[in-house]
Backbone as a chain_set.jsonl record, in Angstrom:
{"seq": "XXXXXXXXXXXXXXXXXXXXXXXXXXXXXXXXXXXXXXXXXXXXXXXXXXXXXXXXXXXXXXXXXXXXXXXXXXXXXXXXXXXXXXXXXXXXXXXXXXXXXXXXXXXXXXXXXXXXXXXXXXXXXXXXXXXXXXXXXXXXXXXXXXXXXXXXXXXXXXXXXXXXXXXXXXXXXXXXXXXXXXXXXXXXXXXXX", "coords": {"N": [[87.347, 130.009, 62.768], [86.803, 133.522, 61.549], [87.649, 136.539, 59.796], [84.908, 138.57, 60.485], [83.218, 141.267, 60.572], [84.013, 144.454, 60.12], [86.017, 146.669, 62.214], [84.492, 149.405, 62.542], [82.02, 148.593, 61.716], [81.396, 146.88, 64.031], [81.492, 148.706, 66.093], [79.238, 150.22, 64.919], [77.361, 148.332, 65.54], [77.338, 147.539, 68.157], [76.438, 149.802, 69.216], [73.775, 150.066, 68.262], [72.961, 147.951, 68.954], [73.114, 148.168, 71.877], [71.761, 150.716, 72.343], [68.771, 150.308, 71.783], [65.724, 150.95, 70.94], [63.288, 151.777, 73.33], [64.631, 150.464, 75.545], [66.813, 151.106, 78.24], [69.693, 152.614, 78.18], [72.241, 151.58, 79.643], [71.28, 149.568, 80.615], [71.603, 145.553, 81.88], [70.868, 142.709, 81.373], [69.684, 139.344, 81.77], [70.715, 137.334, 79.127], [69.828, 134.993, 78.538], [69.848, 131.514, 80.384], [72.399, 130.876, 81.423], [74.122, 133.249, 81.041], [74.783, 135.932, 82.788], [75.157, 138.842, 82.242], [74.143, 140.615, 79.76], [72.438, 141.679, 76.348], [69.298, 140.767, 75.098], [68.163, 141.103, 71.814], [65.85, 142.961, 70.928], [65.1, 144.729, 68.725], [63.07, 145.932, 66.108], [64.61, 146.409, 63.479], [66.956, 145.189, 64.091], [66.57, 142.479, 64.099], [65.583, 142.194, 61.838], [67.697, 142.457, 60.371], [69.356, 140.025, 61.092], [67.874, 138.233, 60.486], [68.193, 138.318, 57.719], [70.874, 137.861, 57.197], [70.63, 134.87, 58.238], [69.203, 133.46, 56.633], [70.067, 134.566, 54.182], [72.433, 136.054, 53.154], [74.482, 133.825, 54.749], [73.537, 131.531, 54.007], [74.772, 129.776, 51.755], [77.423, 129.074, 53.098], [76.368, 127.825, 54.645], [74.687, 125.398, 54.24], [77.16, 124.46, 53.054], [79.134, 123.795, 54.962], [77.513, 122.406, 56.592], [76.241, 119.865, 55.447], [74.403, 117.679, 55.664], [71.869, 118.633, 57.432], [68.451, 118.681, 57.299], [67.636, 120.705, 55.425], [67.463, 124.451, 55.153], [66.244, 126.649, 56.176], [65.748, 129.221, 58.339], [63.411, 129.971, 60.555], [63.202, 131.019, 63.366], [65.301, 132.447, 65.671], [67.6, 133.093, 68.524], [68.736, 136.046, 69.964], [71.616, 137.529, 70.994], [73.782, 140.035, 72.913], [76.967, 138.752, 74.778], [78.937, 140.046, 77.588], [81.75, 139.866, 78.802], [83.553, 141.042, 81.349], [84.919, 142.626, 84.083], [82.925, 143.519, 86.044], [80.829, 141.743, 84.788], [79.728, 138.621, 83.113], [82.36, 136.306, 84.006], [82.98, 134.072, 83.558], [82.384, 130.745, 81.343], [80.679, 128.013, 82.079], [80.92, 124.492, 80.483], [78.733, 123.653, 77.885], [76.101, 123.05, 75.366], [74.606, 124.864, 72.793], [71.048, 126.185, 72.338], [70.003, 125.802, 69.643], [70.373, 125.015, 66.328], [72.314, 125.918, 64.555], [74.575, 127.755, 65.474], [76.189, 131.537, 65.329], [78.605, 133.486, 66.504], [79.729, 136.344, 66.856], [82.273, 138.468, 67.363], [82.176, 141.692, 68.623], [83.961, 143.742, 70.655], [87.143, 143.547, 71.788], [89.133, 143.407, 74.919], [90.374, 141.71, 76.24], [92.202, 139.687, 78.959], [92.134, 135.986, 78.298], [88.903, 134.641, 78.578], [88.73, 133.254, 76.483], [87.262, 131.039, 73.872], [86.45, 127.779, 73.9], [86.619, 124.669, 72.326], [84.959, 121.411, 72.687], [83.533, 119.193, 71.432], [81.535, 117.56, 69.302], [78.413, 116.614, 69.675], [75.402, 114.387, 70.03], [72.315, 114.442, 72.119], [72.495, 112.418, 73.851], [74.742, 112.449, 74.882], [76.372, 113.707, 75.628], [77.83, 114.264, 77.763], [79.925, 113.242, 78.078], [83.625, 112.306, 77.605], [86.064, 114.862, 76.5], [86.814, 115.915, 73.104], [90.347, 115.182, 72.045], [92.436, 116.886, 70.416], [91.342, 119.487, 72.163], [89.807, 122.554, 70.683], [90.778, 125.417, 71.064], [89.772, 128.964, 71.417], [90.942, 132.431, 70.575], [89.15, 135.725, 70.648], [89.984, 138.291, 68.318], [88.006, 141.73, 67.474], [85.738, 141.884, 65.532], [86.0, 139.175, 64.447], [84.123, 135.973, 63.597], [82.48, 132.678, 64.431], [81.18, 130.251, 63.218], [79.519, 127.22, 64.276], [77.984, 124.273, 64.892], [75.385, 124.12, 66.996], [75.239, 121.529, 68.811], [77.899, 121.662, 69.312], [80.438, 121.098, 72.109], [81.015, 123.536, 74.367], [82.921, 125.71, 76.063], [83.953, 128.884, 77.793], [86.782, 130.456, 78.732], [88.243, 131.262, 82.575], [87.858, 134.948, 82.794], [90.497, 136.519, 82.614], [91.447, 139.399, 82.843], [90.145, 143.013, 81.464], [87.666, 143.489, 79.27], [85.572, 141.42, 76.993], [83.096, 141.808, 74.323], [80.571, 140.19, 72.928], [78.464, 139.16, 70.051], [76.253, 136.537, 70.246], [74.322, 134.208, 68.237], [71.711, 132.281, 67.752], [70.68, 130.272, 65.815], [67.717, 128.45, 64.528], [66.376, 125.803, 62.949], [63.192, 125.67, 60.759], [60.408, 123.707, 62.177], [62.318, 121.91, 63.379], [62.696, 120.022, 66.009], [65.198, 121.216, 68.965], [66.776, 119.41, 70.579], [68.74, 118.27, 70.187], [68.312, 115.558, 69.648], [67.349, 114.889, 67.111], [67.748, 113.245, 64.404], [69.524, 113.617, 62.152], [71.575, 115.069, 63.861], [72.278, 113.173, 65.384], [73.722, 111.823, 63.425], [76.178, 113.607, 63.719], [77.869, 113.084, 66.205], [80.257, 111.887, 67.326], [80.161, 109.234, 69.199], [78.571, 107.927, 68.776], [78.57, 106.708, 66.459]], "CA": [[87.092, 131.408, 63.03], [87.743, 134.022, 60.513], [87.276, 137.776, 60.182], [83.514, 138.966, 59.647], [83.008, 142.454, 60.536], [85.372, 145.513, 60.243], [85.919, 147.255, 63.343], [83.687, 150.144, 62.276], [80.71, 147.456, 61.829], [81.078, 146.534, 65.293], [81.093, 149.117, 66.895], [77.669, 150.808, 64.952], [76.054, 147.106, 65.7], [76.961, 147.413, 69.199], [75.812, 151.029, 69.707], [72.751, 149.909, 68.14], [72.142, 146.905, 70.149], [72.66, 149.135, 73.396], [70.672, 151.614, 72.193], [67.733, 149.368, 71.426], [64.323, 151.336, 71.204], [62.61, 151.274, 74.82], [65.837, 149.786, 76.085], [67.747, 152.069, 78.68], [71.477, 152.744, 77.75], [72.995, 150.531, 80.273], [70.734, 148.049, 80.944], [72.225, 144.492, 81.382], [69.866, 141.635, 81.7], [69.764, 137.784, 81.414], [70.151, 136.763, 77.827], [69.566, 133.324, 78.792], [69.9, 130.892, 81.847], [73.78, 130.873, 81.471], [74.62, 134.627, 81.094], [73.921, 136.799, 83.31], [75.315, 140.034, 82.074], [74.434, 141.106, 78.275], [70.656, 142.324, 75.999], [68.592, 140.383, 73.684], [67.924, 142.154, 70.832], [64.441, 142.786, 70.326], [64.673, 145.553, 67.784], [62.864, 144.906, 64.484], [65.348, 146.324, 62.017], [68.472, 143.997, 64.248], [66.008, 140.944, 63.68], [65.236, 141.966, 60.247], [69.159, 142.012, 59.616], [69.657, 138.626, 61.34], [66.979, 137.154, 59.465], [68.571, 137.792, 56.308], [71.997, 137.319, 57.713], [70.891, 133.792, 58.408], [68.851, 133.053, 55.571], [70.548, 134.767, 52.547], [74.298, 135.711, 53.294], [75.294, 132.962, 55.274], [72.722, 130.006, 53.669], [75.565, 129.426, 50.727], [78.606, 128.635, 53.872], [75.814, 127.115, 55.76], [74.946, 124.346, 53.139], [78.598, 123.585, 52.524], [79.886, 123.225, 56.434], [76.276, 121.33, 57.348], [75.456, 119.283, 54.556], [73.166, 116.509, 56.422], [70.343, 119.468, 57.367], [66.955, 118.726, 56.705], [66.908, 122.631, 55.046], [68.055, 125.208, 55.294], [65.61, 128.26, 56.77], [65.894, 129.375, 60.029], [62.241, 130.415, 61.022], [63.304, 132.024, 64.225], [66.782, 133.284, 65.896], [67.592, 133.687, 69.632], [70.101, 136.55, 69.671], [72.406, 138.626, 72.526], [75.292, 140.011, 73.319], [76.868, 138.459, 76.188], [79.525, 140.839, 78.222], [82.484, 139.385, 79.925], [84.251, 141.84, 82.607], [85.142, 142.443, 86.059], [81.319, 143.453, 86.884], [80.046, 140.895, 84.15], [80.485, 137.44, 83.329], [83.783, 135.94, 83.839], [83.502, 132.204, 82.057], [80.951, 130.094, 81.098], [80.149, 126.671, 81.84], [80.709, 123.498, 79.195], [77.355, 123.28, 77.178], [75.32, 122.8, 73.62], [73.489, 125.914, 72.114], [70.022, 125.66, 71.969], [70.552, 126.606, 68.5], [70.929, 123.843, 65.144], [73.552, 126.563, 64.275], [74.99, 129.375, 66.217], [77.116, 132.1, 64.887], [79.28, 134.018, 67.52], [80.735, 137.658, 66.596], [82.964, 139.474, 68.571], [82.456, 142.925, 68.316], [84.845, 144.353, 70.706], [87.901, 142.866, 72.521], [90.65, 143.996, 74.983], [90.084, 140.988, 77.424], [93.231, 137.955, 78.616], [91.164, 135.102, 78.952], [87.851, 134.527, 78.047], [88.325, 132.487, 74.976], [86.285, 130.125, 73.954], [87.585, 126.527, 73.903], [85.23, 123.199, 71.523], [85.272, 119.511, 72.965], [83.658, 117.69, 70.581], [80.178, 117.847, 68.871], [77.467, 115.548, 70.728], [74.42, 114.071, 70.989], [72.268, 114.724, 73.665], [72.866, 111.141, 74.735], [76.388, 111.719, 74.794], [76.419, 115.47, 76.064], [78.145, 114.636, 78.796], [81.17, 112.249, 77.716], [84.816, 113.078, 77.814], [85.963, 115.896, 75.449], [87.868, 115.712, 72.046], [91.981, 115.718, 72.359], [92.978, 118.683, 71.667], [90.106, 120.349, 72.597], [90.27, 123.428, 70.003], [90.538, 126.843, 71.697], [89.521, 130.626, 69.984], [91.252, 133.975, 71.219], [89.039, 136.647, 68.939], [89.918, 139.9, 67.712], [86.643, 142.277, 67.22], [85.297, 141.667, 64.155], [86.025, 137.784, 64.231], [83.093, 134.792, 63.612], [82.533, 131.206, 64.33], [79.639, 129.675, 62.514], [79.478, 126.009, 64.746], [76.625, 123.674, 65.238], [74.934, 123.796, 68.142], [75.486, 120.521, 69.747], [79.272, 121.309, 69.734], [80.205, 121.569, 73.215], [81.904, 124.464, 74.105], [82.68, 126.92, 76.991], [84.539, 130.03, 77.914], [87.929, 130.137, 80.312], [88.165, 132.176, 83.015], [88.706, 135.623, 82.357], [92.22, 137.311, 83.865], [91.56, 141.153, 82.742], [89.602, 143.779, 80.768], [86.681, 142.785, 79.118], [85.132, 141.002, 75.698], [81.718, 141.988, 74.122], [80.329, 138.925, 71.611], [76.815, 139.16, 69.667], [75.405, 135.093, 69.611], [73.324, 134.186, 67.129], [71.092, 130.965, 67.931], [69.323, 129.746, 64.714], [66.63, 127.496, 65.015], [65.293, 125.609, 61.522], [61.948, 125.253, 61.033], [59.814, 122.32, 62.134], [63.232, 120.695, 63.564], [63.809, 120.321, 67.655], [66.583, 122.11, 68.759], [67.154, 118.973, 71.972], [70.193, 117.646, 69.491], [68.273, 114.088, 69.555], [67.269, 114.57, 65.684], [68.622, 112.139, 63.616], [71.186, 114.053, 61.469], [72.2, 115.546, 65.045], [73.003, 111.985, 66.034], [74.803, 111.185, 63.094], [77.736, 114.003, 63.75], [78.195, 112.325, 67.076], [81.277, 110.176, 67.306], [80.502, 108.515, 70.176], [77.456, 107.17, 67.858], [79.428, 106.201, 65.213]], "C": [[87.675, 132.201, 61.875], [87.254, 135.996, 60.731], [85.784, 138.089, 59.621], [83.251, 140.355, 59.454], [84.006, 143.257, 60.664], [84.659, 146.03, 61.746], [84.982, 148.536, 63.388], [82.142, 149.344, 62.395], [80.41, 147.104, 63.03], [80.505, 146.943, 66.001], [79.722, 149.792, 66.519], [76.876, 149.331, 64.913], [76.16, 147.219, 67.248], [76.279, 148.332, 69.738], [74.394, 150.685, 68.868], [72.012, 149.07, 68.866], [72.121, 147.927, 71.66], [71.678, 149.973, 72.911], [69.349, 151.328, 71.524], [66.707, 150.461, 71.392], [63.752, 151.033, 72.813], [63.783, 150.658, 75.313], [66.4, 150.651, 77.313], [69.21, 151.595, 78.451], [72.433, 151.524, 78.408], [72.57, 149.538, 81.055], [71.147, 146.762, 80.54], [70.783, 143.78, 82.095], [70.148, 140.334, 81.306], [69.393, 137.514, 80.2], [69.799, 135.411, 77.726], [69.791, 132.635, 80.488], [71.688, 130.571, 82.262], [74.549, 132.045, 81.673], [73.642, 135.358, 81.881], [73.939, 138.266, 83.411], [75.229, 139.969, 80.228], [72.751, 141.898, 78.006], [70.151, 141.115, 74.825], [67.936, 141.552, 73.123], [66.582, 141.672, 70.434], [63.896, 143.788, 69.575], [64.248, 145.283, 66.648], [63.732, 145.373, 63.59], [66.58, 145.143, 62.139], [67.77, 142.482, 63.859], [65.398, 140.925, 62.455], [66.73, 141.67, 59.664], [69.668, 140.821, 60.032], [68.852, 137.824, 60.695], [67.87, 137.247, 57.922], [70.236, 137.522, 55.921], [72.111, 135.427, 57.776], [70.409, 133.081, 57.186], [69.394, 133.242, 54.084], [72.383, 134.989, 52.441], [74.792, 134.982, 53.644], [74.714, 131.558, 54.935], [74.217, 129.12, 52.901], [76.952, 128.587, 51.986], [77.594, 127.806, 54.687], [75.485, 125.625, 55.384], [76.018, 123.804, 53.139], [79.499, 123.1, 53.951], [78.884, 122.182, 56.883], [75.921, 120.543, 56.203], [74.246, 118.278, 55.24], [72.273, 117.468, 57.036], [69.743, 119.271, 56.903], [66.87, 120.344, 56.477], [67.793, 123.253, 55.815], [67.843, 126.458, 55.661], [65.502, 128.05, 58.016], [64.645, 130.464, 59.773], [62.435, 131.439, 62.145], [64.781, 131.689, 64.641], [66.734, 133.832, 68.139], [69.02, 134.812, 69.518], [70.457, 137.506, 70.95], [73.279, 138.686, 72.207], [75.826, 139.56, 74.195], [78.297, 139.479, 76.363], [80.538, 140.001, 79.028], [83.641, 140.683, 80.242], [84.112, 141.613, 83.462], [83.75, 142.916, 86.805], [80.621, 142.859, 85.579], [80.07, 139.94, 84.299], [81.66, 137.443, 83.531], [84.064, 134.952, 83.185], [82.039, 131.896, 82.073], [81.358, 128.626, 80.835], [80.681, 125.862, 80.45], [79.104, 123.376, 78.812], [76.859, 123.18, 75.972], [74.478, 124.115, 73.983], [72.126, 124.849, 72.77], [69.383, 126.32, 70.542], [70.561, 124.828, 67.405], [72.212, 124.583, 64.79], [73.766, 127.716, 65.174], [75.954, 129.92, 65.524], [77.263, 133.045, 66.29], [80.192, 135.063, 67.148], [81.03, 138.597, 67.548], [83.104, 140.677, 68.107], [83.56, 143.879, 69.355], [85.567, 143.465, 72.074], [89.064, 143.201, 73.65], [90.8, 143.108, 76.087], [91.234, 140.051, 77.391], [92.289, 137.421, 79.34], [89.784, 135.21, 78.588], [87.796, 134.247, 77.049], [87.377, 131.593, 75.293], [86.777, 128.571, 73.244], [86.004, 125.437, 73.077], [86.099, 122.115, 72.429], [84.976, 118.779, 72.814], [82.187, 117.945, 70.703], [79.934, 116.15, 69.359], [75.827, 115.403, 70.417], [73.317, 114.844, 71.856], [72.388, 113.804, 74.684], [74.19, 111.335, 75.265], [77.255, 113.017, 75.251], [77.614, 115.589, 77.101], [79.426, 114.032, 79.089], [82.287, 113.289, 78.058], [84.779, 113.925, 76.503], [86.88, 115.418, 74.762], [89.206, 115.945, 72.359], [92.538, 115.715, 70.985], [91.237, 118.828, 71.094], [90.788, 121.739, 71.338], [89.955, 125.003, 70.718], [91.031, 128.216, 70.752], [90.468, 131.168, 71.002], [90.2, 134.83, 70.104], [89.147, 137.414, 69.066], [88.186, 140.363, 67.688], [86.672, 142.012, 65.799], [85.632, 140.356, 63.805], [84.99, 137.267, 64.702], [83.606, 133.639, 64.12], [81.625, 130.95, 64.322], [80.026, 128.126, 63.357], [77.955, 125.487, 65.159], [76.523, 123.691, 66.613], [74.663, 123.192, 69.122], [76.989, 120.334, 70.173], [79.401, 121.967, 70.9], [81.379, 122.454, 73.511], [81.881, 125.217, 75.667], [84.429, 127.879, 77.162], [85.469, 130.196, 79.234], [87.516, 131.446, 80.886], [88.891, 133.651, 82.399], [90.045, 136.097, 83.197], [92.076, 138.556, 83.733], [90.563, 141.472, 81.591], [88.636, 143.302, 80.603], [86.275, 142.143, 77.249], [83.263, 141.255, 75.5], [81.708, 140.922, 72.785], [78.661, 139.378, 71.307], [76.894, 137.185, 69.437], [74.139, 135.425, 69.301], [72.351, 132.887, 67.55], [70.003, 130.814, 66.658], [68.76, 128.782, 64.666], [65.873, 127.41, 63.454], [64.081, 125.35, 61.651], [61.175, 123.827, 60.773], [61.006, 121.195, 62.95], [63.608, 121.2, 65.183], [64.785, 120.596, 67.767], [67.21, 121.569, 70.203], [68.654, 118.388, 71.402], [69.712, 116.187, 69.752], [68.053, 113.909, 67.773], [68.638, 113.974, 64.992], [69.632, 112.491, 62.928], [71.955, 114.577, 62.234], [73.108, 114.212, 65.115], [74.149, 111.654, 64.757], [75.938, 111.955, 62.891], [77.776, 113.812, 64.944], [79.705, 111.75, 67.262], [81.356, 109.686, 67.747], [79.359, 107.701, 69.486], [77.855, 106.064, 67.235], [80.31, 104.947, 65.178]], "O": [[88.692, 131.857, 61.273], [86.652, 136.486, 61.687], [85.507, 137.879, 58.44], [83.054, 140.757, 58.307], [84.972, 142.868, 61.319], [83.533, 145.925, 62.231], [84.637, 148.748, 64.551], [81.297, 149.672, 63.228], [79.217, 146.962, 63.297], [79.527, 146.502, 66.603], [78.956, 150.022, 67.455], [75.829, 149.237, 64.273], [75.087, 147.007, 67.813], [75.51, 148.051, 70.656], [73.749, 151.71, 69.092], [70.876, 149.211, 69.318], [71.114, 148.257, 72.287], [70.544, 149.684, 73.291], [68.891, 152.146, 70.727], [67.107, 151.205, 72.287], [63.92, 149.917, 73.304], [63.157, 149.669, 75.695], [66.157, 151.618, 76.591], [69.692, 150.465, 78.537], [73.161, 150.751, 77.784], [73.16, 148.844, 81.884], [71.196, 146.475, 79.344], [69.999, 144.173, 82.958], [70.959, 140.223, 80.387], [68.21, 137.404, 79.878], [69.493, 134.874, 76.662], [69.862, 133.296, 81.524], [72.04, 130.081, 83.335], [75.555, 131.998, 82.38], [72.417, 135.468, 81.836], [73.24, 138.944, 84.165], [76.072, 139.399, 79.534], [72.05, 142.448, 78.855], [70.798, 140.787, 73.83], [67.398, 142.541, 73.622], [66.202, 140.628, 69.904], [62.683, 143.988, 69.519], [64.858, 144.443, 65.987], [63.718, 144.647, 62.596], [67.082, 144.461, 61.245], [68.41, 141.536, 63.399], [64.797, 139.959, 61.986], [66.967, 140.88, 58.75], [70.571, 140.412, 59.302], [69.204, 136.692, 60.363], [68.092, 136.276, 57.199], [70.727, 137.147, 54.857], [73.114, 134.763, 57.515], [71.092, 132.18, 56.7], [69.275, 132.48, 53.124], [73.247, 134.324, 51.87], [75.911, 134.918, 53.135], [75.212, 130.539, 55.415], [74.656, 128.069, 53.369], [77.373, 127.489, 51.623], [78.113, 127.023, 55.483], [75.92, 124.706, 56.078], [76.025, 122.576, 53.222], [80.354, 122.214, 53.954], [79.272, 121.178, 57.481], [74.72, 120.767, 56.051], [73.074, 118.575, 55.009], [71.381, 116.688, 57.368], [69.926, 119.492, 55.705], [66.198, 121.101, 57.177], [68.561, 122.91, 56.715], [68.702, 127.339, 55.625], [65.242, 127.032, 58.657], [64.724, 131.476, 59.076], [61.964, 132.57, 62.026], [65.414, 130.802, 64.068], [66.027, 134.642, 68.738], [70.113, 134.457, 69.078], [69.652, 138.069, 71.691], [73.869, 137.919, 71.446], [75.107, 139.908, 75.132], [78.834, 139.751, 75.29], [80.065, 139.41, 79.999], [84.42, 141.128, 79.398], [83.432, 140.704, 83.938], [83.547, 142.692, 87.998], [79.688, 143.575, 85.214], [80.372, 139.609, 85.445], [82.268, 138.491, 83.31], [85.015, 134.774, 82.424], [81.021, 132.42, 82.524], [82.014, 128.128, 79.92], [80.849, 126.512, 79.418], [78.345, 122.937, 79.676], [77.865, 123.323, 75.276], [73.885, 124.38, 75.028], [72.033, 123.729, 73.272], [68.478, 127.15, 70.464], [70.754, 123.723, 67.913], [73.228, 123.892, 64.717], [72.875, 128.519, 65.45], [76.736, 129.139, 64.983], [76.309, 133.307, 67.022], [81.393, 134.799, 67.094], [80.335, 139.291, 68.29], [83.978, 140.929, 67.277], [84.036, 144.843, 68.756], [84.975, 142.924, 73.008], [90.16, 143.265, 73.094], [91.379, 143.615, 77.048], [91.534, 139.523, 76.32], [91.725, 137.792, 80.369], [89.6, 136.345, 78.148], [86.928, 134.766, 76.346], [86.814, 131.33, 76.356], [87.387, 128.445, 72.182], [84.797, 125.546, 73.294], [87.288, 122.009, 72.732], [85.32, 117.703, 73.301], [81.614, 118.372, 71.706], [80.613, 115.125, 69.42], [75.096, 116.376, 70.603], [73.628, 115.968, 72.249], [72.407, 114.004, 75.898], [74.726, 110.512, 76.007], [78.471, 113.203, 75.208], [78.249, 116.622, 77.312], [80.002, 114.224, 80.16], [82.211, 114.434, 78.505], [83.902, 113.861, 75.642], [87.737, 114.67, 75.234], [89.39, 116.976, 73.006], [93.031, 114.715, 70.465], [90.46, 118.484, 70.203], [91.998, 121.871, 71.15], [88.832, 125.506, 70.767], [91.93, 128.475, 69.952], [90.773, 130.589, 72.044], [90.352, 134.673, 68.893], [88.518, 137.882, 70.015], [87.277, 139.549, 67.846], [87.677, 141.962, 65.091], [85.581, 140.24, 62.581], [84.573, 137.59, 65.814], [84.807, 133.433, 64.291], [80.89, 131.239, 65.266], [81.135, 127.773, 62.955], [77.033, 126.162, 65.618], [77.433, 123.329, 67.36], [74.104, 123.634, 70.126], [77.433, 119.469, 70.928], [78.859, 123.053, 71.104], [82.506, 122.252, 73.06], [80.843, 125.239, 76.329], [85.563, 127.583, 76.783], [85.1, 130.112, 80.405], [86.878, 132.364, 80.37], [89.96, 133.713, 81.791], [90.305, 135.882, 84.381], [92.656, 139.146, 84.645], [90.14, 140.588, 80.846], [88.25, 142.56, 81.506], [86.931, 142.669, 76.349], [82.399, 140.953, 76.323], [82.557, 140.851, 71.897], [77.863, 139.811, 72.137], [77.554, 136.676, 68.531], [73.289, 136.241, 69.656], [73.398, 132.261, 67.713], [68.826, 131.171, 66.617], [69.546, 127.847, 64.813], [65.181, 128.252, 62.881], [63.737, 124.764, 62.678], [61.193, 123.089, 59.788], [60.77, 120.0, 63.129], [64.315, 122.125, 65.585], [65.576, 120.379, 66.849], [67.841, 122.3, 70.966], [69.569, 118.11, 72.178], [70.622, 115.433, 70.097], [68.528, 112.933, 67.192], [69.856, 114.146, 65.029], [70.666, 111.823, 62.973], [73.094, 114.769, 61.808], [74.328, 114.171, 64.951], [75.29, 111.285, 65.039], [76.801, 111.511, 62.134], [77.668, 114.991, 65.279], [79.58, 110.525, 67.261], [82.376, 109.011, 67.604], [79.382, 106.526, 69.854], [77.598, 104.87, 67.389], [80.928, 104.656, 64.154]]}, "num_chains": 1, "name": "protein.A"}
């Protein structure tokens, strides 16, 4: 994890994601089958700046943490904020992206609890094994990343107070399933290995 956005950045990406075009202000909706409080962003300038977020600023760190990628363009992008508070989420499940890479920025924080804990990149054969010891667990500040592959399995403790707002990123290369059976999937495995 490291710092990505200043606290100013955050907050005009989050007041932009709420205030989406056609959106209403405080509309929460299902960004996926796991969250059930946040928005996908379906504005075209936020998916013109994640496109070149994934393709041109972050290709150069993306190359050098993933080397075994067949490529390196991400064709399409699932993206949300997800919301954890006392009328949002509270944790989330152990699971794999459906993502080759996900990036995860926390734009604003004042939450105990609700980090986000890794237990060991997988497979999908192997999805379901015991977890890495130590398991590596985040706290983030606003304006802190974590660029991780998408088969690393990961989930979110309960929360105890306040709340955390995160933007995920889900990038998806082109031409390459995103079930984590592809072959350079399998070989960061270690239960493979």
């Amino acid at each position: 994890m490291a710092p990505f956005l200043s606290e100013d950045q955050c907050r005009s990406l989050l007041y932009a994601i709420k205030n989406q075009p056609g959106k209403s202000k405080n509309t929460l909706d299902n960004p996926n089958n796991m969250h059930e409080y946040g928005a996908i962003l379906h504005d075209p300038d936020l998916r013109a700046w994640i496109n070149e977020l994934a393709n041109t600023t972050l290709k150069g760190t993306i190359q050098e943490k993933f080397p075994g990628m067949p490529g390196h363009y991400f064709s399409s992008h699932h993206s949300f904020i997800t919301i954890y508070g006392k009328e949002a989420n509270q944790d989330l499940s152990l699971h794999v992206d459906a993502s080759h890479i996900t990036l995860n920025i926390c734009l604003e924080n004042q939450a105990q609890g609700a980090d986000l804990v890794f237990t060991g990149t997988r497979c999908r054969d192997h999805v379901d094994t015991l977890p890495d010891d130590p398991m590596t667990r985040l706290t983030f500040r606003a304006g802190d990343a974590v660029l991780h592959a998408g088969n690393q399995r990961h989930f979110v403790t309960d929360l105890e107070s306040g709340s955390r707002t995160n933007l995920v990123i889900w990038m998806r290369l082109e031409g390459e399933a995103y079930d984590h059976g592809n072959p350079w999937v399998v070989k960061r495995c270690p239960i493979c290995q």
